[in-house]
N, C-alpha and C positions, 0 to 999 in steps of 0.2 A: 504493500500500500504506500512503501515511499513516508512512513513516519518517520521524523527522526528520535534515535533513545530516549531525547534529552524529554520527550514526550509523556516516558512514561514515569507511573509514580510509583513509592515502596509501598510492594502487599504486607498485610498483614501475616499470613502465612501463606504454607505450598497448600499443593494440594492433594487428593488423595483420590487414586484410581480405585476400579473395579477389585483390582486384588488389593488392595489396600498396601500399596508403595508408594511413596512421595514423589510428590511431584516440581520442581525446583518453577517457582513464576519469577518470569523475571521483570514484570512489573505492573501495573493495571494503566490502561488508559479509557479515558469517556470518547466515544464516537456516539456519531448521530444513525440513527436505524428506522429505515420508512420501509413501511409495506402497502402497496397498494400503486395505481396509475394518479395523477394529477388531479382528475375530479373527485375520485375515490381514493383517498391518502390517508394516512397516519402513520406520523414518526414522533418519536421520541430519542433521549438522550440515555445512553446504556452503557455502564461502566464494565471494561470488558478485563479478565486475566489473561494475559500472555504469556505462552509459554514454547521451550521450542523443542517441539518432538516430531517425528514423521507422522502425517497424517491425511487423511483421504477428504477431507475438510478443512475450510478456513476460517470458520466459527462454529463454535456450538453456541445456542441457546438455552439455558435453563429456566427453572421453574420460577424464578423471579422476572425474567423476562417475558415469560408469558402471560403471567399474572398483572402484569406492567398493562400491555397489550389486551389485557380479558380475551386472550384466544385460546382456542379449542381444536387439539389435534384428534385427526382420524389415522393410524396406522394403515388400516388395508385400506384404503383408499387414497392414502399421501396426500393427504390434505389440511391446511394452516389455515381455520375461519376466525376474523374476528368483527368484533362491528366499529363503526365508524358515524360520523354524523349524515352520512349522504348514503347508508346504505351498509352492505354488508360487504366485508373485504373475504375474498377465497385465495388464500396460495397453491400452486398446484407445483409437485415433489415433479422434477426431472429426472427420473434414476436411470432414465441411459444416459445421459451426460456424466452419472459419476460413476457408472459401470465402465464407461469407454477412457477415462481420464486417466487410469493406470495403463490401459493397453497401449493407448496412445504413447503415453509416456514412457513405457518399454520399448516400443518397435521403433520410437526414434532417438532412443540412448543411442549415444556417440560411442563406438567401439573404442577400447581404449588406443590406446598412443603410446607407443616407448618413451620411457623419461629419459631425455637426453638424445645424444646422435648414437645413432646404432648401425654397421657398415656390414656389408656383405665381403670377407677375404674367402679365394678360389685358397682348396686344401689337394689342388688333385691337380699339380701339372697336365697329365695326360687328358684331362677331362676338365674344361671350362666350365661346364654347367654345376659340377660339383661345390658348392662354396659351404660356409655356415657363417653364421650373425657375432660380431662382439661390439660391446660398448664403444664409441668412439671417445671418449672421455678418460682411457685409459692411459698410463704413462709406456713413452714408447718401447721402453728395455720389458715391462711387465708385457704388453704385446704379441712383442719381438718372443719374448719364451712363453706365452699359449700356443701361437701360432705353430711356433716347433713343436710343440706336443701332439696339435689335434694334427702336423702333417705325418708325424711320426706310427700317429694310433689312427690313420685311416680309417683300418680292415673295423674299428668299433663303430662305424657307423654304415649304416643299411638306407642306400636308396631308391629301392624298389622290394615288394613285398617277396620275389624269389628269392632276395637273399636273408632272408631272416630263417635262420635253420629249426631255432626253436632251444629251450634249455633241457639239458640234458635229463630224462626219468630216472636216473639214480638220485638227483639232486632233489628234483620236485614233481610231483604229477597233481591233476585238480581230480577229488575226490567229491561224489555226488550224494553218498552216503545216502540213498533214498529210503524213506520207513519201508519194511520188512511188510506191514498190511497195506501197502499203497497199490491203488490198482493204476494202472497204464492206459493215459488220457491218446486220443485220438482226435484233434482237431481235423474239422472238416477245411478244404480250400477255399478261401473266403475274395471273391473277385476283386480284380483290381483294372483298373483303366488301361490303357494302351500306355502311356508314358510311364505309367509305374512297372508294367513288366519288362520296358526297354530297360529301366534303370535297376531292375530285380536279376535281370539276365545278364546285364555289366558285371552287378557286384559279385554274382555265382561267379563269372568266369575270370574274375580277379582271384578269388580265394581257390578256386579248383587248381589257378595257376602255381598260387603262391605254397600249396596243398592243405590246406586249415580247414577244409573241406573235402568230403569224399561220398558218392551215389550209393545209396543203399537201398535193400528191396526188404519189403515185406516188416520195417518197423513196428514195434509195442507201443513208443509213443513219438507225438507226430505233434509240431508244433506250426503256425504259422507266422510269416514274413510280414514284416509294418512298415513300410517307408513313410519317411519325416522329409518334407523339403527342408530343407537350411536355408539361413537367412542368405547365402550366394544363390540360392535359385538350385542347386545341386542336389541327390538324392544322398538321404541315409538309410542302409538299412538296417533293421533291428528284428530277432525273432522272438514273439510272445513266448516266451516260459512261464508264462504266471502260472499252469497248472503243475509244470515239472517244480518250482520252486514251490511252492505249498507242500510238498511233499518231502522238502531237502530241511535238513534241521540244519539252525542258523550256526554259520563258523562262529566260535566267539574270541577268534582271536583279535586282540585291540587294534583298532586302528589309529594314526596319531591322531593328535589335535594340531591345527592351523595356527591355535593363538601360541602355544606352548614352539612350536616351529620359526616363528616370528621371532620371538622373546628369544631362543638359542642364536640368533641370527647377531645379539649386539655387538657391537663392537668390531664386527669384520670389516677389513680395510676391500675386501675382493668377492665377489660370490658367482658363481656361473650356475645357469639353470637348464640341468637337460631334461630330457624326454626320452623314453624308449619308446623306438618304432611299435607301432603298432599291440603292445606293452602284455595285453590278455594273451596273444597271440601265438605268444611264443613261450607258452604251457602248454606240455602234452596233456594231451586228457586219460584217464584210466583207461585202460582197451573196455575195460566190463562197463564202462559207462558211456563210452560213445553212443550205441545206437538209444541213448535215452535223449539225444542232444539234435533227432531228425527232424527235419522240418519239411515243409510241403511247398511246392511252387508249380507254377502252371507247365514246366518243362520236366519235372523229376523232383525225387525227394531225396534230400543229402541229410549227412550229419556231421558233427566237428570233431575233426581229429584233434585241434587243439582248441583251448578252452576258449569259449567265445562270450561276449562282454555283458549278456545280457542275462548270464546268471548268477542266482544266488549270492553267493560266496566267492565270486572274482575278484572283486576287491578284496577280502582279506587273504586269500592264494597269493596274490602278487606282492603286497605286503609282506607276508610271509615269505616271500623270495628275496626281497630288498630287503629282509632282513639274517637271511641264511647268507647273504654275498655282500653286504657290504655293515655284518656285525661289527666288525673291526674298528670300524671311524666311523661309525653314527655316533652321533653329539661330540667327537671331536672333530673333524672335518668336513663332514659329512650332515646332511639334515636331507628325510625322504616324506613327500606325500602321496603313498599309492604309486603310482609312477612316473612320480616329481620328484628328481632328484638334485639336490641343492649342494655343491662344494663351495665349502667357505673359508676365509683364508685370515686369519687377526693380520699377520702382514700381507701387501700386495707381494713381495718377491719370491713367498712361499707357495703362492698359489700353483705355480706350475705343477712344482712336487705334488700338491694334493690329486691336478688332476690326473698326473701319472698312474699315481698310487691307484685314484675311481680306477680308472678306465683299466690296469691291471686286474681289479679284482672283476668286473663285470666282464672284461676277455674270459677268464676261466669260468667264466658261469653260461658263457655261450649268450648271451642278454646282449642284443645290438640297442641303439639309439638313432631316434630322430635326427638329420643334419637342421635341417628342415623345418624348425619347432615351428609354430604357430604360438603368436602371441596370445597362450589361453592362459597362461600364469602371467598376464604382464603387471594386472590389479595387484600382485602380493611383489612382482617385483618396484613397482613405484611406494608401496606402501613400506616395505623394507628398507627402501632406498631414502628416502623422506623420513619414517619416526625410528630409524637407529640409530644413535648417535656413536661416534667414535670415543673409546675410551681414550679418558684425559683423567689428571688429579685435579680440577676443577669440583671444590665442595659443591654437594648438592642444598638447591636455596634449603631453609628452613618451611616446616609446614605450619601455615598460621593455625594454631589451636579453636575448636569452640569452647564458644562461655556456658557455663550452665549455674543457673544459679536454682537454689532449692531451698524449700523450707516446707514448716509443718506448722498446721493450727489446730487445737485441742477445744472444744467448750462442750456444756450441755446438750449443745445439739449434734455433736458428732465431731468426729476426725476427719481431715484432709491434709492431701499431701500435693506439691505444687511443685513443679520443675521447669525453668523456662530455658529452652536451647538457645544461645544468641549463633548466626551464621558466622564466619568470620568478615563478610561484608556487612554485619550488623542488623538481619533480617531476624526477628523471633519465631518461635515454634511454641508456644505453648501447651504443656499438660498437665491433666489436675484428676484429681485420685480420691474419692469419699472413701473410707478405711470402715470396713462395715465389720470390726471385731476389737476386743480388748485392749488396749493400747497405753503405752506413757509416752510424754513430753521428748524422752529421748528417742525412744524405736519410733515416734512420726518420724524424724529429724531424719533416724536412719531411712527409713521407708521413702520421704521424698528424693534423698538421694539415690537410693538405688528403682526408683522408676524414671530418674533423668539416664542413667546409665542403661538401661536396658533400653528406653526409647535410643538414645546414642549410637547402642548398641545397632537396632533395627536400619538407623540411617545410613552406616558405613562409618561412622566420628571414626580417624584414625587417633586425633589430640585432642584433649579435653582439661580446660579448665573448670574445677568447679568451686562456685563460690556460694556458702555458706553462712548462716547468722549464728550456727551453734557451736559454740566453744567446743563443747566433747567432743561432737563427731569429726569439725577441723583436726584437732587435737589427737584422737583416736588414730585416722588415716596417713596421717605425716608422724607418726611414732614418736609426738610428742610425749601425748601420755597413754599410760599404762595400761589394760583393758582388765578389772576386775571382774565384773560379773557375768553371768556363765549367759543373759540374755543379751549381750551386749558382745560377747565373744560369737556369739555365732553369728549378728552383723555385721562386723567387723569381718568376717572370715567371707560374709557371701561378698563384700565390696570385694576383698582380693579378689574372690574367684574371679570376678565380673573386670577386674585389672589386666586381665591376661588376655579380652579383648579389645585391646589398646593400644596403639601404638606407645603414649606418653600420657598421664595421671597427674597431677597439679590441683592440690586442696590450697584453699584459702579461708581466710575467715575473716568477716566484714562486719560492720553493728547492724543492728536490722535497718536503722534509717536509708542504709544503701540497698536495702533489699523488699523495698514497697511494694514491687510488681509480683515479686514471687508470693508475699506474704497476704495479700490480698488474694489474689486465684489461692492460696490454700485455704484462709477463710471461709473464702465463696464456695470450695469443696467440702467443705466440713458440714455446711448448709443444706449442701445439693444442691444449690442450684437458684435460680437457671444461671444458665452461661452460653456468651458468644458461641454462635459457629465456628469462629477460628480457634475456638478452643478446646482440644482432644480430652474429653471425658471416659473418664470409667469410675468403677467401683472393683472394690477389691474385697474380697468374703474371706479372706484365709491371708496373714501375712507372711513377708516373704523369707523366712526361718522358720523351721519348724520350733514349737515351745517346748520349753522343756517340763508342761504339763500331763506331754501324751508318753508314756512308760509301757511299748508293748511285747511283747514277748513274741522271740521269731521263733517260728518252727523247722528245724534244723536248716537256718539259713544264715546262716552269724557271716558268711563268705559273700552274701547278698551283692550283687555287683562287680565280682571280680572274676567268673564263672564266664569266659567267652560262647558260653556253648548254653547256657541259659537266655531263654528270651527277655527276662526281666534286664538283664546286665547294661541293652543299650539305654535305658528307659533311664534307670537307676542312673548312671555316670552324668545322660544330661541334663536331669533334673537336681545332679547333684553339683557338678564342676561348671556344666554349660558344653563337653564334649560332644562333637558330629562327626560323621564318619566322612571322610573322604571325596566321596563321589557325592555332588550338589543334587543328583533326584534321591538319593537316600536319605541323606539330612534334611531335605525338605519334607519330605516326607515322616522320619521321627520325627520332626519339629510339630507338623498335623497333628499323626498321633499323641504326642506326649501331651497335648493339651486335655485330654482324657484321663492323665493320669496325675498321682500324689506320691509325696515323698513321705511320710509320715518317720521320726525316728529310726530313718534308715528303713525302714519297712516301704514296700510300691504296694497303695495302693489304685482301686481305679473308681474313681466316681459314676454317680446315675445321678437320673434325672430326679429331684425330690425323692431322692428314697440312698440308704445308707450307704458307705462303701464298700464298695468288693474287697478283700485280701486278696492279690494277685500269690500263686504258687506255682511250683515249677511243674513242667510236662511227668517228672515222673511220679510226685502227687497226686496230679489229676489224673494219671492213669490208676494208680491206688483209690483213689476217693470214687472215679466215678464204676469202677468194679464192686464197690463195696454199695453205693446207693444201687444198683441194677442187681445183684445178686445177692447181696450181705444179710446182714440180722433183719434190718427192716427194708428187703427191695424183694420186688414183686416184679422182675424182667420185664418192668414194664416201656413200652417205647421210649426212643431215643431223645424227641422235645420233653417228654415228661420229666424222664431222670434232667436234663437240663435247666430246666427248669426247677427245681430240689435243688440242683447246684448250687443258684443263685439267692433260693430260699435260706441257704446256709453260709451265707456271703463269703463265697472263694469265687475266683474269677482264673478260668487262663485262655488264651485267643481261641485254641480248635474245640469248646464246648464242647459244641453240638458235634463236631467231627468223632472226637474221641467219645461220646456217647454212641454214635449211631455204630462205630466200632461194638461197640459192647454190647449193642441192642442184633446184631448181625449176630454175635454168637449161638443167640436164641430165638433165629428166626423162624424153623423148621418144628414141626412137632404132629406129634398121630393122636387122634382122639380115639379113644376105647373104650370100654365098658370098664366101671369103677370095681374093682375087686374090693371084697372084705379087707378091712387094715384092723391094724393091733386091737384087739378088747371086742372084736365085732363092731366095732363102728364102720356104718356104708353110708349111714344119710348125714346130713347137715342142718341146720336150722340158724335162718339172718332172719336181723331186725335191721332195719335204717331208719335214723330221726331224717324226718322230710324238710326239718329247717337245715340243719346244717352236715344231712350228708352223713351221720355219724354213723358207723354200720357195726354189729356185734352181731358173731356167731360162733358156732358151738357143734363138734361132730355129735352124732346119736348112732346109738347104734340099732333103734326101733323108733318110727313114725308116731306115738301117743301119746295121749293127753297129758298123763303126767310129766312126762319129759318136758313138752311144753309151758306146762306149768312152771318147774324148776327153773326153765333158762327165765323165762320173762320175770320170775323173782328175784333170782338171782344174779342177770348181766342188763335188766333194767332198772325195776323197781329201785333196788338195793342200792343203786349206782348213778341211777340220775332222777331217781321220785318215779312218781305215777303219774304216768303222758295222761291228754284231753282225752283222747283217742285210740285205738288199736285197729288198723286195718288189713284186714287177711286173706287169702282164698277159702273156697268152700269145702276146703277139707274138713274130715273130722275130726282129725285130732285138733282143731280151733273151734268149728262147730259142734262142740260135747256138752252136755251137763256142768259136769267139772268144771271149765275151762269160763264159760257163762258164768258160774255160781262165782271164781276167782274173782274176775272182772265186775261183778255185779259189788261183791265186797271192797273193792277197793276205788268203787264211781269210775271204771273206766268203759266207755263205749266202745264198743265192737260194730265195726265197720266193715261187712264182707265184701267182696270185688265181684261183678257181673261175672254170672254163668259163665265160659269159654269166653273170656274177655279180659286177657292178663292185662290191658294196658290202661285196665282200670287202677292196678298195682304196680305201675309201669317201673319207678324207683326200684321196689325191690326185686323184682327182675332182672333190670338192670345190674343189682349190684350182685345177687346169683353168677350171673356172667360172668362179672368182673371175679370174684370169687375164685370161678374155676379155672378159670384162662391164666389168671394168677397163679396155680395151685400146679397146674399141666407145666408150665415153664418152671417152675421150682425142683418140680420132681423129673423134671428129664433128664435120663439116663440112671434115676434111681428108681428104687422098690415103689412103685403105686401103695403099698399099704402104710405109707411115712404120711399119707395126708395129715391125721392130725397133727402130726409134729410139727408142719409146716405151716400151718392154720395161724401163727400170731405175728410171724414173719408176714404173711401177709394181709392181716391187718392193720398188722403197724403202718407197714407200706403203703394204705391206702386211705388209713386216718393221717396220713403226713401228703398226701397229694392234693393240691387244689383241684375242684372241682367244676366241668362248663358253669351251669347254675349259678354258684354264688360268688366264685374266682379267687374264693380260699380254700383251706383245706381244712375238712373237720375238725382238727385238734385246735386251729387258729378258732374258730366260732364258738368253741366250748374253753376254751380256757383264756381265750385276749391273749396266745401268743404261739410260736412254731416252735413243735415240739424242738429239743436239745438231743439230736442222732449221733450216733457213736463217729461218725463222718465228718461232724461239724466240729466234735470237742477234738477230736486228731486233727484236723486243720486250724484250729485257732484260730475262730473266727473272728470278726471284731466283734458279737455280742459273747462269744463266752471272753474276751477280754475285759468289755466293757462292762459286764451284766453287774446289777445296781442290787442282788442278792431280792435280800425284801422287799427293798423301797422300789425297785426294778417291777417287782412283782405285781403293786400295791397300782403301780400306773400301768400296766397291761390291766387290770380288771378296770380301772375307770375310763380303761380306752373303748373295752367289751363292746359297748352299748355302741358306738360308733361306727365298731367296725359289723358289729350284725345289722344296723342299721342301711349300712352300705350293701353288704348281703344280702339284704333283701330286695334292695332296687335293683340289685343284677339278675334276682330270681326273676322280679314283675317284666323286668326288659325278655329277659333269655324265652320266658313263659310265651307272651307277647310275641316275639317270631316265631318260637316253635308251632304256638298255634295259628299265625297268618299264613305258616307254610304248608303245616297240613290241610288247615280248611279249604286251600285252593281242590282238593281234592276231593272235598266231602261231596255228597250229594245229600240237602235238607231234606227231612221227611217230618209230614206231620202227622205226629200221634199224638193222639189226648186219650184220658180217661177217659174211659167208656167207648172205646172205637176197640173192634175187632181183630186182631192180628194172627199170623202163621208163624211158630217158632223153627229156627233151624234145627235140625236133629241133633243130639248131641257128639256125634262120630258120622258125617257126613262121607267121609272116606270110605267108609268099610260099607257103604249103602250101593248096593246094586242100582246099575247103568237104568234099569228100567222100573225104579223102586222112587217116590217121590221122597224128595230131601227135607222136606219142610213138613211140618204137623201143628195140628188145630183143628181147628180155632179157639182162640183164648181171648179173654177179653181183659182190658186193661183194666188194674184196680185203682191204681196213684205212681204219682212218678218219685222217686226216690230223692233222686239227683239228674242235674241235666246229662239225657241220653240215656238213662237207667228206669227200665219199669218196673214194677212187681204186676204177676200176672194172677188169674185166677181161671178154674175152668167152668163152662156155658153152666155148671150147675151149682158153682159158686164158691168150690172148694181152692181157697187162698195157698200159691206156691210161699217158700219160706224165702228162697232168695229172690233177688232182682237180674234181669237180662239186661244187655245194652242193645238198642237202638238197631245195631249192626249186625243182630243176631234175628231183627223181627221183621214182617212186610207187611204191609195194608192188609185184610181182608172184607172183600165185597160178597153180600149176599143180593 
């Protein structure tokens, strides 16, 4: 736009992208901004940040600018409305104009230009045409002995593709190493225009000449040919392998880096950059792997005897070669990219010897070179050429440090902590911290200091001054004074850590009147607020030391972090020193993760969402722990999310949960149902009860179906144990429906509830938990004696009094006692509630939580109730029965009723309805049945 600098004015801060990296403004200015033609106008005056990064746009507008304007965007329609006094204004989005702005701007980048004069000298008396390229800029005795080298090493350069013989298969061959289950793709011949098969039929009969190629019949796999024009008008060809490479597992040998190759380059007085001819080419290929490399063309189908460019693993093969042959002088003479290879020389007089030395070791490797190169590395050679400088003992300038000043403010209303970055051009950064936990006057002090050094830390700060109001912690940091106390030793220890990344550290200590700005935003933090936009808020829940109130006991892990082979180890180091690994997407990546996790007292753990800590343990605990929940005292082989779930119920936490469960749940996937043999004492049957509030199930073997038995359990694993229920509901058996059994129940006010005729899903619960019962019972005892049932029988109730259940989304033992049972699982992991547990007083608040948490239990019931029944009723079909209407009942064994026998019998006549869907009948002469039918079991009848 032709502003000048002097134009713009100091921001207040940067800014801050999409990933949340700063953004350097390098200053604001006001421009005038109109939307709209001359009769239909509106402009205004819009104060704009500038900033200089690469970008597909010349302004962006925000949300104050539009608001400015009262305008209203449409995305799918690219459209900018706002109104105006003469009507309504519409901007309409041109997105081929920004679609076409990069292409444009590619297809007419200027190729580059050699820095400097660059001359073509003849190396081949006999042959004129022969020459290669060197610097003209060069001194003439340095020259004078290249020239003698490269006339000397000829035979190392190849200028026609017959003479590249190839490097020798002892040395190197390209391996395809294709998966062993891979099947063998067959591309069909995909047509091509008349000018692409002239220039398809060229490049065959180049490579047929040069031999990189050879006609093969009857191929497994079969690739085709792609010509690219080039930007001279000329063909390239290239062969789709994208199905043969999907099936090549990837080389992982390293390839270098460009910026690390650069940065080896300082200092050099001389550099020369060659090229191997044709570079893939002159790799044999495996003989077993040729015919996988055929392709198809309109004349024949070949394949490459040597390795050709468009697969796989080429690049790292060649790699692999420049570094089997010129091991010797890489990073002392030598620097290679793929097949770039760079001789460099600290003195210009030395360089000949180096290139002697190349071109020897690449003679014995049979590796010819380009004379010929094509300026395609000329970008790294101007870039080389321009930012390396020659070494000199010229000190390097000094790096101007930033200022950070910090402070901390305490009242009734809370803690804050306040840090302000100055730039060294004198730009601030402001940030500010509400402290949302226990605090004194000194750990704020420390606390704002070490949130100015970790922001620092995030910006790249190499030097840092920081200036302070409090005596101690100036004092502390510059080993003025002494650190006595054991909460003040462990801030002091996190500053060091956080020293180390630094270049330079510089504490001061000022009176506060020099430190209003800081002292005011930690004020304003300690409040909450509000506060400017330019000023980077948070809150902090946990400070940044662990206290030394939390005292936890490791479970054999006293080594916690020092165990390279444990997954806690990387966790543990950076949340403890600030340690990353190496490679920048790994440490990015901890860096993610670790925000999920806690350092507590040397112990990792890992936080949730409102609800308590996980203990993190090692893989070979969790494989201990979750063997013992699926199998153990109280496991019931029940599925793999369930046991996972129990995991978490007993707060231990490690990454493969659910993997190392479904392991364990695969053990016992397989099982044969059979008929129950007699077990110990004669016991064959069983007898459950389930409370229908929370799920709670007790049962008991028998070893005979009657009343008495009946009796004794409901005495002795209800009454006796949790009172005498409203209700009792049963099927129509007899040993429930007896005298006896009536006479119990009548003495103690408990109603007797019986379930419709052939209508279990009147009882649907304790069916259900039958089920569950055996299935549990079948997995326990596999591979043992079937007659161990009752011994088995508490294991798995435990098992499924400690399970949450769909319905209420706790687990039995939680609705009856306000807490999760204490598993022999949980006390061998040390968890954080048997750490923590509060004995009585622990106790005392789980029973007054009780009522809250059934509470909640029970709107899980009314919801879960609520679907289950919206789902079935899609299928119901209504019928209307009343009192006094006539019906047909279904037989009680409809199976066993002959094809030509009717299945229904009657008529009966309705007496009263029980419950919805439940009659009680009677017959035409009046005589009352005892139990009730459902619905499902009766049909209209018409007279």
């Amino acid at each position: 736009m032709g502003l000048p600098t002097l134009a713009l004015t100091q921001a207040p801060a940067s800014l801050r992208g999409f990933g949340g990296e700063a953004v350097l403004v390098l200053g604001q200015v006001q421009l005038m901004v109109a939307f709209g033609m001359e009769e239909n106008r509106r402009e205004k005056q819009i104060l704009f940040d500038v900033v200089d990064i690469p970008y597909s746009y010349n302004a962006i507008f925000g949300c104050a600018t539009l608001n400015k304007f009262e305008a209203v965007s449409h995305h799918n329609y690219l459209k900018l409305k706002m109104p105006s006094l003469t009507g309504m204004i519409v901007v309409k989005g041109a997105i081929h104009n920004v679609e076409a702005k990069p292409h444009d701007r590619a297809r007419h980048t200027p190729k580059p230009t050699p820095h400097g004069k660059v001359i073509k000298v003849k190396v081949d008396d006999a042959d004129p045409t022969r020459f290669v390229s060197l610097g003209g800029d060069m001194g003439e005795r340095e020259a004078e002995n290249i020239l003698e080298v490269l006339k000397k090493n000829i035979d190392i350069f190849a200028w026609s593709p017959d003479e590249v013989g190839g490097v020798s298969t002892d040395l190197i061959m390209h391996h395809l190493a294709v998966k062993p289950e891979a099947k063998p793709s067959k591309q069909k011949l995909r047509k091509m225009s008349a000018d692409r098969q002239e220039a398809a039929k060229a490049e065959v009969q180049k490579l047929l000449k040069a031999g990189v190629i050879q006609e093969i019949d009857h191929p497994e796999w079969l690739a085709n040919p792609v010509l690219v024009r080039k930007l001279n008008g000329k063909w390239r060809m290239c062969v789709d392998f994208t199905d043969l490479n999907k099936v090549c597992p990837k080389d992982n040998f390293p390839l270098p880096r460009i910026d690390q190759l650069v940065d080896s380059t300082a200092g050099c007085e001389l550099m020369s950059f060659l090229d191997a001819y044709s570079s893939y080419h002159q790799i044999h290929m495996n003989p077993a792997d040729i015919p996988k490399t055929a392709f198809i063309t309109p004349f024949s189908t070949f394949c490459h005897l040597r390795m050709p460019f468009d697969l796989r693993n080429a690049g790292a093969t060649f790699t692999r070669l420049v570094y089997k042959v010129l091991y010797k002088q890489l990073g002392r003479n030598v620097e290679a990219y793929v097949h770039d290879i760079v001789v460099k020389s600290r003195k210009a007089f030395d360089h000949a010897s180096d290139l002697q030395e190349t071109f020897d070791n690449l003679r014995a490797a049979g590796v010819k070179l380009n004379p010929e190169n094509a300026i395609k590395s000329q970008v790294l050679v101007d870039f080389v050429a321009e930012w390396t400088p020659a070494f000199s003992p010229e000190p390097e300038p000094v790096e101007q440090p930033w200022v950070m000043y910090s402070d901390g403010s305490w009242s009734h209303k809370g803690a804050g902590a306040a840090a302000v970055l100055t730039l060294p051009r004198g730009v601030p950064i402001w940030y500010a911290a509400r402290l949302q936990f226990d605090t004194t006057n000194n750990t704020i002090e420390y606390e704002a200091v070490l949130l100015g050094l970790r922001k620092a830390k995030e910006l790249g700060v190499r030097r840092l001054l920081i200036r302070t109001d409090s005596k101690l912690v100036a004092s502390h940091v510059d080993k003025s004074f002494e650190t006595k106390e054991e909460g003040m030793k462990r801030y002091l220890e996190a500053v060091r850590s956080m020293e180390k990344c630094f270049a330079g550290i510089t504490v001061e200590h000022l009176p506060r009147g020099q430190n209003e700005e800081a002292d005011t935003l930690a004020k304003s933090a300690a409040c909450g607020g509000p506060h400017s936009p330019s000023i980077f808020f948070e809150v902090l829940y946990a400070p940044s030391v662990p206290t030394e109130s939390l005292d936890i006991m490791a479970i054999d892990q006293a080594e916690l972090g020092e165990d390279p082979e444990d997954w806690r180890t990387p966790f543990v180091k950076y949340l403890k020193n600030g340690w990353l690994p190496e490679d920048e997407a790994e440490a990015k990546r901890l860096q993610l993760r670790a925000t999920k996790y806690k350092l507590v007292s040397s112990q990792l753990y890992r936080s949730r969402v409102l609800q308590p800590l996980l203990h993190c343990i090692s893989f070979a605990e969790a494989e201990e722990m979750a063997k013992e929940i699926h199998q153990g005292l109280c496991g019931a082989h029940q599925a793999a999310r369930t046991v996972a779930s129990k995991v978490f119920c007993q707060g231990v936490y490690w990454p493969t949960v659910l993997k190392v469960c479904v392991e364990q749940a695969k053990k016992w996937g397989l099982d044969i149902i059979g008929p129950s043999p007699v077990a110990r004492n004669g016991y064959k049957f069983a007898i459950m009860a389930i409370e229908y509030f929370s799920r709670c199930i007790e049962a008991e073997p028998l070893s005979a179906i009657i009343s008495v038995a009946v009796q004794k359990f409901v005495w002795k694993n209800i009454v006796c144990r949790f009172g005498v229920p409203k209700e009792f509901i049963a099927d129509n058996g007899k040993q429930f429906d007896s005298d006896k059994f009536r006479e119990m129940c009548e003495g103690l006010n408990l109603e007797i509830r019986f379930a419709s005729v052939a209508h279990p899903q009147s009882n649907g619960a304790s069916k259900r938990s039958d089920g569950k019962i055996l299935e549990a019972l079948k997995k326990r005892l596999e591979g043992a004696a079937k007659g161990k049932r009752p011994d088995e029988m508490l294991s798995v109730l435990c098992a499924l009094q400690t399970t949450p259940t769909r319905p209420t989304k706790f687990s039995p033992f939680m609705l009856l006692y306000g807490d999760e049972a204490m598993t022999p699982t949980e006390l061998g992991a040390n968890s954080p509630r048997v750490i923590f547990s509060g004995g009585e007083d622990g106790r005392e608040v789980s029973l007054e939580l009780l009522e809250r948490v059934r509470v909640e239990a029970l709107e899980h019931m009314r919801k879960y109730a609520t679907s289950t029944s919206a789902t079935y009723n899609k299928k119901v079909r209504p019928t209307e029965l009343l009192p006094g209407h006539l019906v047909l009942r279904k037989k009680a064994n409809p199976v066993a009723v002959g094809k030509l026998e009717l299945k229904w019998e009657g008529p009966y006549l309705i007496k009263y309805r029980s419950r919805t869907g439940s009659f009680h009948l009677a017959t035409l002469e009046g005589e009352e049945f005892n139990h009730s039918w459902n619905a499902a079991s009766l049909k209209r009848f018409y007279v």
